[in-house]
Jmol script that loads the backbone (N, CA, C; Angstrom):
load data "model"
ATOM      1  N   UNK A   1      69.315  90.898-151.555  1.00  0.00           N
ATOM      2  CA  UNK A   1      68.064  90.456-152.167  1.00  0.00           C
ATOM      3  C   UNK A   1      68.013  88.928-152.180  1.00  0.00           C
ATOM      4  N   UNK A   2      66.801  87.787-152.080  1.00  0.00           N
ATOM      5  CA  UNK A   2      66.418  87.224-151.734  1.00  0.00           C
ATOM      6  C   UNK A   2      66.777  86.115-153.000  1.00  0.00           C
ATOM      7  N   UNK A   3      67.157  85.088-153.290  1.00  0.00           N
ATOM      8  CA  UNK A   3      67.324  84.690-154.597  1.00  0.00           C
ATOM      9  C   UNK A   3      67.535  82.868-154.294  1.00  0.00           C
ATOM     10  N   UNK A   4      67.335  82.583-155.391  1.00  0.00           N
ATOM     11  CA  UNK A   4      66.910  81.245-154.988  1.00  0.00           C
ATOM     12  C   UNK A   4      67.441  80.233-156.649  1.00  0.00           C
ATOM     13  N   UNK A   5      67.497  78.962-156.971  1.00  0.00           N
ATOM     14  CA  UNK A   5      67.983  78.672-157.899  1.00  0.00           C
ATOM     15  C   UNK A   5      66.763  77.115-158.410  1.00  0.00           C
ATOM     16  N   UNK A   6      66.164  77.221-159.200  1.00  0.00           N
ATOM     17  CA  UNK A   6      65.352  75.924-159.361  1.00  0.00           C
ATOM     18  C   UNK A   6      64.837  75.542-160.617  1.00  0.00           C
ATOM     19  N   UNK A   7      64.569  74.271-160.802  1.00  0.00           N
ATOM     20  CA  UNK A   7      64.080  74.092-162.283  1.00  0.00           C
ATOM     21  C   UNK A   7      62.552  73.254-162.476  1.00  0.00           C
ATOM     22  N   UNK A   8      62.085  73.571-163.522  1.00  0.00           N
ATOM     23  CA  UNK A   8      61.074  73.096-163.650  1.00  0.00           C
ATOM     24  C   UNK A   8      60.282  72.643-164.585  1.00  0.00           C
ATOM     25  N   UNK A   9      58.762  72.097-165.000  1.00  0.00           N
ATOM     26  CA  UNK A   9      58.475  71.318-166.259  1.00  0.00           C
ATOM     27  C   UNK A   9      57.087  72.087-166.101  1.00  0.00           C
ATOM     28  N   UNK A  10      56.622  72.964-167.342  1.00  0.00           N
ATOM     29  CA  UNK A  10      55.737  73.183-167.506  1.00  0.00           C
ATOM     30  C   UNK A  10      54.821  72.604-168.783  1.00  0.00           C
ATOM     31  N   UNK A  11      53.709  72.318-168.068  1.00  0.00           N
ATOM     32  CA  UNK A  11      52.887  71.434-169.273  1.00  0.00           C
ATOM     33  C   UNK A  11      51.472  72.141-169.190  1.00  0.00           C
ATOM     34  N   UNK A  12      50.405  71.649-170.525  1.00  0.00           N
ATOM     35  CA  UNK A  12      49.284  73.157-169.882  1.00  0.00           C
ATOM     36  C   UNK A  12      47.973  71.913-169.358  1.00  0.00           C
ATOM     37  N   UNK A  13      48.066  70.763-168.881  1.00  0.00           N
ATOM     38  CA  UNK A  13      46.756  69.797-168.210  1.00  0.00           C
ATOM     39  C   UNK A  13      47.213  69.979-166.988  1.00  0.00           C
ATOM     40  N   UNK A  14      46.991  69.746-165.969  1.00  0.00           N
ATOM     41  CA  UNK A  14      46.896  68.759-164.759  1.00  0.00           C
ATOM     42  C   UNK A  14      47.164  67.653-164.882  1.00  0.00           C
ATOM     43  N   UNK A  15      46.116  66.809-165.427  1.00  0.00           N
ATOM     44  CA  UNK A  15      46.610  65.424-165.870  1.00  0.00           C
ATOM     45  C   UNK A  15      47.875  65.109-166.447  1.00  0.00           C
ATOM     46  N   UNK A  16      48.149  65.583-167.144  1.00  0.00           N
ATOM     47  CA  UNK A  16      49.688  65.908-167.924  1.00  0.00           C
ATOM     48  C   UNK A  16      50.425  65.659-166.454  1.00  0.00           C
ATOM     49  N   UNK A  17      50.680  66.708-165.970  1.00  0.00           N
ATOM     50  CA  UNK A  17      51.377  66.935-165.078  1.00  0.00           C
ATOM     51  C   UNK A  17      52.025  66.196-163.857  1.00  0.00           C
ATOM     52  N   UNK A  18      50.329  65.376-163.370  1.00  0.00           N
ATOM     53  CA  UNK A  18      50.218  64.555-162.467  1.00  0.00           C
ATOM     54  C   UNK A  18      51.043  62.825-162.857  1.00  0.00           C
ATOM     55  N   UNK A  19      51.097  63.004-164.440  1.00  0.00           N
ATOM     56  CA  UNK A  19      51.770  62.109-165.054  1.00  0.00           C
ATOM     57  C   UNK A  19      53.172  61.816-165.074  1.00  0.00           C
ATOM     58  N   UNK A  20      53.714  62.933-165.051  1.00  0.00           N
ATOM     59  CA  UNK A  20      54.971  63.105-165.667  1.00  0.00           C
ATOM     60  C   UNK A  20      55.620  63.417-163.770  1.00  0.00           C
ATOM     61  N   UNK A  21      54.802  63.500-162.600  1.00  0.00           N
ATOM     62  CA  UNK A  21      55.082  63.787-161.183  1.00  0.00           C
ATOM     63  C   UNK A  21      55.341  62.142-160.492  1.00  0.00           C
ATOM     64  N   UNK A  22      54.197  61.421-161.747  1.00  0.00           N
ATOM     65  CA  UNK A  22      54.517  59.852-160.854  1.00  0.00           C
ATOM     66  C   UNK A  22      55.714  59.540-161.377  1.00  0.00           C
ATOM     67  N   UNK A  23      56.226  59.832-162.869  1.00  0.00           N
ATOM     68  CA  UNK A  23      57.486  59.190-163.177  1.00  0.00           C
ATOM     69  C   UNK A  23      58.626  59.684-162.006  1.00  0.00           C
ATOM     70  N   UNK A  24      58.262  61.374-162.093  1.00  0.00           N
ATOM     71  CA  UNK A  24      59.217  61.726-160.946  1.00  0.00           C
ATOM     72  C   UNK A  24      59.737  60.853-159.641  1.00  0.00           C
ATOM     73  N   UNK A  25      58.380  60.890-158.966  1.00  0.00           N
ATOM     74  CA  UNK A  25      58.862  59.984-157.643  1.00  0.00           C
ATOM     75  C   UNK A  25      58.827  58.673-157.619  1.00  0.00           C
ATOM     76  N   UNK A  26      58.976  58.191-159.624  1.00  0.00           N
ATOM     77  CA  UNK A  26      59.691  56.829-159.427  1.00  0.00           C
ATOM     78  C   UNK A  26      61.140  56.791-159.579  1.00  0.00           C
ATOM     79  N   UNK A  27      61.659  57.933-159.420  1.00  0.00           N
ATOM     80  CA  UNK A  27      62.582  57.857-159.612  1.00  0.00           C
ATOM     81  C   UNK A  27      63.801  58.564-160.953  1.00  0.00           C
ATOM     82  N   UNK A  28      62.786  58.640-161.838  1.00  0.00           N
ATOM     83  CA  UNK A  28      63.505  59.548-162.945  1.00  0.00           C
ATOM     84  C   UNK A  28      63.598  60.491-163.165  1.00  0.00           C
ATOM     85  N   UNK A  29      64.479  61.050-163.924  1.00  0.00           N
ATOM     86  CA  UNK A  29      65.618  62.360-164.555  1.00  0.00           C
ATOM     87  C   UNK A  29      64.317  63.736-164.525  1.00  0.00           C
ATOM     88  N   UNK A  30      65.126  64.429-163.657  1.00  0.00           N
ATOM     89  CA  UNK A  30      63.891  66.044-163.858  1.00  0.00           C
ATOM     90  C   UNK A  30      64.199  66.444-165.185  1.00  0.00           C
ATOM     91  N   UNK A  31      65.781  66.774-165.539  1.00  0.00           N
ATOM     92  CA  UNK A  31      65.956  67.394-166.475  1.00  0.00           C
ATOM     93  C   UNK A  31      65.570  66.847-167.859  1.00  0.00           C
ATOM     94  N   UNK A  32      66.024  65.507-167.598  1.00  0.00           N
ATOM     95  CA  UNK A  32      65.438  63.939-169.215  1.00  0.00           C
ATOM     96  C   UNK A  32      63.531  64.804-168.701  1.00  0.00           C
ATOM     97  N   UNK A  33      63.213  64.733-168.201  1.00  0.00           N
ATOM     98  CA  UNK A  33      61.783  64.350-168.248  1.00  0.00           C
ATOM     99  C   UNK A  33      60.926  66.023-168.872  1.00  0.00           C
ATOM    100  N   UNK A  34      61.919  67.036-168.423  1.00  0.00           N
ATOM    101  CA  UNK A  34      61.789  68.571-168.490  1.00  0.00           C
ATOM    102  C   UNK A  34      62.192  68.892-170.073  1.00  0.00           C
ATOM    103  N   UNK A  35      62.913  68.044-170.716  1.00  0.00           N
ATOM    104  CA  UNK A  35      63.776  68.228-171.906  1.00  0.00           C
ATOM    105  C   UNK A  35      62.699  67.604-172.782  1.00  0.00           C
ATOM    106  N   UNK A  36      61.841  66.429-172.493  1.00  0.00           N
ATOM    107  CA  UNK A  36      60.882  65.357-173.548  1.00  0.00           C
ATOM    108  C   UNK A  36      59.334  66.355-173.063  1.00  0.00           C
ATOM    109  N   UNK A  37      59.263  66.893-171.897  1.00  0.00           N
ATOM    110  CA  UNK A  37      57.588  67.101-171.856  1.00  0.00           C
ATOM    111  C   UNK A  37      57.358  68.542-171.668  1.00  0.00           C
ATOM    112  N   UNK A  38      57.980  69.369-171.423  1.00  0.00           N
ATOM    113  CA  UNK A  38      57.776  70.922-170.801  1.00  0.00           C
ATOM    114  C   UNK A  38      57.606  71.784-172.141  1.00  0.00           C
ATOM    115  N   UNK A  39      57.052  72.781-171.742  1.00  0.00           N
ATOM    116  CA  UNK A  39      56.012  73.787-173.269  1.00  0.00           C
ATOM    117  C   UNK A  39      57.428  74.757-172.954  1.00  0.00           C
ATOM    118  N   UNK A  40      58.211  74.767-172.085  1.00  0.00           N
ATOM    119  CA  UNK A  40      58.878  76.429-171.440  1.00  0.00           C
ATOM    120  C   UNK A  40      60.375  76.146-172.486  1.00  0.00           C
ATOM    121  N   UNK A  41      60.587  77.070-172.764  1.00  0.00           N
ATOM    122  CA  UNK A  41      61.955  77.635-173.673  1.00  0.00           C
ATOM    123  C   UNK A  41      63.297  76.560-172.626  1.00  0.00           C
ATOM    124  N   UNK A  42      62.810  76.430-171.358  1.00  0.00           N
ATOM    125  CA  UNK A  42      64.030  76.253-170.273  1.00  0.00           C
ATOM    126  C   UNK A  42      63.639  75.169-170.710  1.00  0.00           C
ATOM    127  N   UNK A  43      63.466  74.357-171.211  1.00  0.00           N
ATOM    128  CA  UNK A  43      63.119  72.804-171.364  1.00  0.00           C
ATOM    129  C   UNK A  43      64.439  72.341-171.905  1.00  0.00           C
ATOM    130  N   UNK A  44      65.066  72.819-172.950  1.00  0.00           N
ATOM    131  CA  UNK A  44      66.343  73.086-173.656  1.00  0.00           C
ATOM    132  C   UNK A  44      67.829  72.917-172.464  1.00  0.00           C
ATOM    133  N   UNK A  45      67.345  73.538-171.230  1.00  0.00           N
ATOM    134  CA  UNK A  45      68.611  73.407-170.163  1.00  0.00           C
ATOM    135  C   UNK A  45      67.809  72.143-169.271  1.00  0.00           C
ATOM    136  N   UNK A  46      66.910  71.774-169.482  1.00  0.00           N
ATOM    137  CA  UNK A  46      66.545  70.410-168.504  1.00  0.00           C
ATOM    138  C   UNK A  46      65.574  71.345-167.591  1.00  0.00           C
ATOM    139  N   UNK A  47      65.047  72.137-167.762  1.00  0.00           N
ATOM    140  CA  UNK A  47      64.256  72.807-167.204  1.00  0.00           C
ATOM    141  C   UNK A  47      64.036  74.044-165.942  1.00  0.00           C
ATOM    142  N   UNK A  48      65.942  74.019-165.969  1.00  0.00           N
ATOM    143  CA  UNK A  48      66.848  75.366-165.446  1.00  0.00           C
ATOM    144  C   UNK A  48      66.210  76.462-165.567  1.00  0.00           C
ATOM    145  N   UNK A  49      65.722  77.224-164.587  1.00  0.00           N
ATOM    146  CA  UNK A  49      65.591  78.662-164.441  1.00  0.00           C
ATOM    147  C   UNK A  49      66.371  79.526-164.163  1.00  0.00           C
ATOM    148  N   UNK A  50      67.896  78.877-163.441  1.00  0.00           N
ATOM    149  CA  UNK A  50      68.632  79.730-163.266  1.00  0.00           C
ATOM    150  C   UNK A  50      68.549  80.253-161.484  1.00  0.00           C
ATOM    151  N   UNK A  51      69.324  81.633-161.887  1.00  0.00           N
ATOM    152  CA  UNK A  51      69.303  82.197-160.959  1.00  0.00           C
ATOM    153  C   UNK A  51      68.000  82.934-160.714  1.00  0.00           C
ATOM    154  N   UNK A  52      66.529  83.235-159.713  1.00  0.00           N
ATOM    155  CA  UNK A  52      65.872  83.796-159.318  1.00  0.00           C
ATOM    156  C   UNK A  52      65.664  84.416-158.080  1.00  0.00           C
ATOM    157  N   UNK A  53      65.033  85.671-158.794  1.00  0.00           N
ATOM    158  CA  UNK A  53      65.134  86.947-157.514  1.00  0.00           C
ATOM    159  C   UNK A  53      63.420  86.910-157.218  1.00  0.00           C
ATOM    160  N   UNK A  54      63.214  87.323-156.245  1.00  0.00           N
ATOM    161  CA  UNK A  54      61.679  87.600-155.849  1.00  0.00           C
ATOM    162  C   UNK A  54      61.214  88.831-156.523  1.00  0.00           C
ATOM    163  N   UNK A  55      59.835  88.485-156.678  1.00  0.00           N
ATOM    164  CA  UNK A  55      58.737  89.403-157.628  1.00  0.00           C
ATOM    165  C   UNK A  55      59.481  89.303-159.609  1.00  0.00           C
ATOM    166  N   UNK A  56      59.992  88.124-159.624  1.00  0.00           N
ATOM    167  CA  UNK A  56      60.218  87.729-161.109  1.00  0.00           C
ATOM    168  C   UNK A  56      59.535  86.859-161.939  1.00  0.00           C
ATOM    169  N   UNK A  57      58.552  86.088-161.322  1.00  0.00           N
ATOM    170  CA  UNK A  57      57.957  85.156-161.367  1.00  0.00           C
ATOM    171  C   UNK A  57      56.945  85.263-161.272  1.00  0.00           C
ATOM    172  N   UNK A  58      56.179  84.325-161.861  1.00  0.00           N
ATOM    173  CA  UNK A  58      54.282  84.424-161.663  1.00  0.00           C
ATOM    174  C   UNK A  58      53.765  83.737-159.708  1.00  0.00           C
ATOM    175  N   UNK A  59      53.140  84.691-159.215  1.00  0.00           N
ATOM    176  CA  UNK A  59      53.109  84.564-157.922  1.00  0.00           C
ATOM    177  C   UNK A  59      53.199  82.971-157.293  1.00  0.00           C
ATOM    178  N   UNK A  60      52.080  82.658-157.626  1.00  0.00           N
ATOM    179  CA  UNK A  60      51.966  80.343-157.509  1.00  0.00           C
ATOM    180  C   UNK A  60      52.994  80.086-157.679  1.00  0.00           C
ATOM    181  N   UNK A  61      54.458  80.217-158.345  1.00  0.00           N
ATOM    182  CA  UNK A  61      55.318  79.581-158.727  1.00  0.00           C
ATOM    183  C   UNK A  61      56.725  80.035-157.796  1.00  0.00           C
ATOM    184  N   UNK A  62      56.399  81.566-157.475  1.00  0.00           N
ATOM    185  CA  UNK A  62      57.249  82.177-156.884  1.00  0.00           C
ATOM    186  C   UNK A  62      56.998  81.559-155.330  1.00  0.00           C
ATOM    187  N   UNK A  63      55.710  81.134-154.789  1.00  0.00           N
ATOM    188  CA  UNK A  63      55.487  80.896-153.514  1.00  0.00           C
ATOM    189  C   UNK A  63      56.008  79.715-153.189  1.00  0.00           C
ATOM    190  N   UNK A  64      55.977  78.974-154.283  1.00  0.00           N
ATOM    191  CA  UNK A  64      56.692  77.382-153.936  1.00  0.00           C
ATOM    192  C   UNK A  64      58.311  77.872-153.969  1.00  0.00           C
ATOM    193  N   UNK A  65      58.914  78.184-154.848  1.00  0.00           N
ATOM    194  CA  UNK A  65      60.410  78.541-154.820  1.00  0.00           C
ATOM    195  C   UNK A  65      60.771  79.240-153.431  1.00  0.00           C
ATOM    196  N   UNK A  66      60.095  80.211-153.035  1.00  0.00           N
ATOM    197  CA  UNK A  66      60.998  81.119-151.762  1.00  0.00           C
ATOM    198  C   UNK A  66      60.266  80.092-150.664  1.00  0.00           C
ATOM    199  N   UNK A  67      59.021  79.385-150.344  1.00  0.00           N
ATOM    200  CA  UNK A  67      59.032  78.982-149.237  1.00  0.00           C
ATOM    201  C   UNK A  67      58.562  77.596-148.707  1.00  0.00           C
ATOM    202  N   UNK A  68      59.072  76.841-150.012  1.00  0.00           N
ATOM    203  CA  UNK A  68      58.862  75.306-149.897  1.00  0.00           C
ATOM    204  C   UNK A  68      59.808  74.840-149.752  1.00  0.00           C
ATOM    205  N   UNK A  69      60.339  73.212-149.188  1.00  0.00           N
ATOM    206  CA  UNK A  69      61.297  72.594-148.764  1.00  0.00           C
ATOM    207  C   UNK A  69      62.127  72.277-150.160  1.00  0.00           C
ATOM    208  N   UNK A  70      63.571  72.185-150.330  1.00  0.00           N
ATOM    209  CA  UNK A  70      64.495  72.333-151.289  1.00  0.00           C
ATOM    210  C   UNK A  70      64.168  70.724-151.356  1.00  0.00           C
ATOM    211  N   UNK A  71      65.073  70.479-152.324  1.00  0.00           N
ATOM    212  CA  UNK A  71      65.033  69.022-153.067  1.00  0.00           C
ATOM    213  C   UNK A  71      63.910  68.379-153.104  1.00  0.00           C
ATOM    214  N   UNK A  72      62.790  68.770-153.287  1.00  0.00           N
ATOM    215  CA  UNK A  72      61.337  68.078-153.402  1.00  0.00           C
ATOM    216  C   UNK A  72      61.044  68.812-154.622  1.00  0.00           C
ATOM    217  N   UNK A  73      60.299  67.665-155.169  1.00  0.00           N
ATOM    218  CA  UNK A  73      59.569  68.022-156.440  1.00  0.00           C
ATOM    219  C   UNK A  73      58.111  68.843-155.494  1.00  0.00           C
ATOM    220  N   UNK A  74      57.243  69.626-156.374  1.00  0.00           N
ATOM    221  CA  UNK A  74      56.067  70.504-155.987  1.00  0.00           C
ATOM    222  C   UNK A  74      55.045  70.783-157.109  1.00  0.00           C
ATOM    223  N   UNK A  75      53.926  70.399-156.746  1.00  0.00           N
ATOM    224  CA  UNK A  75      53.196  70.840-157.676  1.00  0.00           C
ATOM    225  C   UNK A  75      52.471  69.501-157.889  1.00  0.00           C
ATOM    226  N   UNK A  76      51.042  69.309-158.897  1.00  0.00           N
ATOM    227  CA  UNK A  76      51.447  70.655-160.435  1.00  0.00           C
ATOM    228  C   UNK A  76      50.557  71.611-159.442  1.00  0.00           C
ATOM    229  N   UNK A  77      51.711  73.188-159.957  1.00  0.00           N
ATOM    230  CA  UNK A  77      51.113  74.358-159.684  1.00  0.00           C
ATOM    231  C   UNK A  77      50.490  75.157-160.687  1.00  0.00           C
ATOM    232  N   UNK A  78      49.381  75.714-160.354  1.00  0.00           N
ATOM    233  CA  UNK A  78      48.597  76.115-161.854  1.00  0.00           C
ATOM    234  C   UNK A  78      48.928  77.756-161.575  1.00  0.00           C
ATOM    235  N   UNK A  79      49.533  78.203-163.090  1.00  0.00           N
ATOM    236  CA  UNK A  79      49.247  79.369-162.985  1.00  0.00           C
ATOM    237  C   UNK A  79      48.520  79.277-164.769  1.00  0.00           C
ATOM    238  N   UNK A  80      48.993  81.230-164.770  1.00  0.00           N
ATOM    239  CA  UNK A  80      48.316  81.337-166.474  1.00  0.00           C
ATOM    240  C   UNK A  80      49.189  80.846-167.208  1.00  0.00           C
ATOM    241  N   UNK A  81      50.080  79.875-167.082  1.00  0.00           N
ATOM    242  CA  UNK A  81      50.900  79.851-168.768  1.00  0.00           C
ATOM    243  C   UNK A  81      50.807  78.357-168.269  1.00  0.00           C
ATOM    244  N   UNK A  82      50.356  77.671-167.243  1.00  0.00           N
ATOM    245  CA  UNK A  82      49.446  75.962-167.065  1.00  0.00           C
ATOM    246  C   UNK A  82      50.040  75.366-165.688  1.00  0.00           C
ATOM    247  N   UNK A  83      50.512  74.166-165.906  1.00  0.00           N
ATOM    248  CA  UNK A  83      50.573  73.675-164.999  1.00  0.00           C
ATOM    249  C   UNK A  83      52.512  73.267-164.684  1.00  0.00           C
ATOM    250  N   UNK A  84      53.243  73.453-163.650  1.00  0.00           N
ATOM    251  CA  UNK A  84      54.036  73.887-163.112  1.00  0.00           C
ATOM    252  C   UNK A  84      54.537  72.674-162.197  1.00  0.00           C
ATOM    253  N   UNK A  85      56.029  72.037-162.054  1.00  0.00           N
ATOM    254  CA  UNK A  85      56.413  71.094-161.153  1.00  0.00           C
ATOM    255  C   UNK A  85      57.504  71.918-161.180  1.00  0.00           C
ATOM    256  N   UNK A  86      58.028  71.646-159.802  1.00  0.00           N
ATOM    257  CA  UNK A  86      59.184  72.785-159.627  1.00  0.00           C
ATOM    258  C   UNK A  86      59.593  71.988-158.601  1.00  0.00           C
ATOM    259  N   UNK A  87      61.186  72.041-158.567  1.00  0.00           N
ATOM    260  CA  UNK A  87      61.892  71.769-157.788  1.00  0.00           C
ATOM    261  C   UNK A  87      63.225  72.592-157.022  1.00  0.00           C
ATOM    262  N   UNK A  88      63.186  72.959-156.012  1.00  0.00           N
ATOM    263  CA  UNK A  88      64.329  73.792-156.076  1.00  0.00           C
ATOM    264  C   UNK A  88      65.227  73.447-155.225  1.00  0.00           C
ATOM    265  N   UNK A  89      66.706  73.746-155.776  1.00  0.00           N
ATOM    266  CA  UNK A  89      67.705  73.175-155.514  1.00  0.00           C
ATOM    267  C   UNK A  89      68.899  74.238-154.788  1.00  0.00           C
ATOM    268  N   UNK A  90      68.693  75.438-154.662  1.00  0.00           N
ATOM    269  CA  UNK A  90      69.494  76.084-153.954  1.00  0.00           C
ATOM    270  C   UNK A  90      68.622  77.391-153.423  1.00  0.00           C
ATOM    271  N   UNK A  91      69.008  77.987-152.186  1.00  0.00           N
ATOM    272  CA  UNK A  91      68.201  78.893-151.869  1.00  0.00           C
ATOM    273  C   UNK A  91      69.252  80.095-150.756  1.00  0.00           C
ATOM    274  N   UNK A  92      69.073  81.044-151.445  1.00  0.00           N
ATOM    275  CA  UNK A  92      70.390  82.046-150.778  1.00  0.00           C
ATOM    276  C   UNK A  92      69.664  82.981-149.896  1.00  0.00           C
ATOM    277  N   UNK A  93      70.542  84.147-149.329  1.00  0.00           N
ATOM    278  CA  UNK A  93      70.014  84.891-148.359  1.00  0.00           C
ATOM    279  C   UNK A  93      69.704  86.615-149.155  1.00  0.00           C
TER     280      UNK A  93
END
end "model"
wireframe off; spacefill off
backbone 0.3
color backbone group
């Protein structure tokens, strides 16, 4: 099964999001930035999801994890629980 490893910062604007994406690609901390701004329980691990399997996830979020380029930030992706930056950092077979 298909599984993949990534973390991320959920906030519920766009704007929010698009905010906290420029600090990103200036250079600063996913997890510092996932730990001060994200609504998600994982905010607590720096914004760790862990280990993920396909069809666990809300679809928008799952599509960036299984088939976007690793070490890039992504997003903001909107689903129903808001807006979504995801980065993923390992991706298995």
């Amino acid at each position: 099964m298909k599984s993949a490893m990534a973390k991320h910062i959920l906030v519920k604007t766009k704007p929010e999001a698009l905010s906290i994406k420029e600090k990103l690609d200036k250079g600063q901390d996913f997890a510092k930035l996932a730990r001060q701004f994200s609504t998600c329980p994982t905010r607590q691990r720096g914004g760790d999801l862990g280990e993920i399997f396909k069809g666990k996830l809300v679809k928008p979020v799952e599509q960036v994890i299984f088939n976007q380029p690793l070490s890039k930030v992504h997003g903001p992706i909107k689903s129903k629980f808001g807006y979504h930056l995801i980065i993923v950092y390992f991706r298995g077979s």
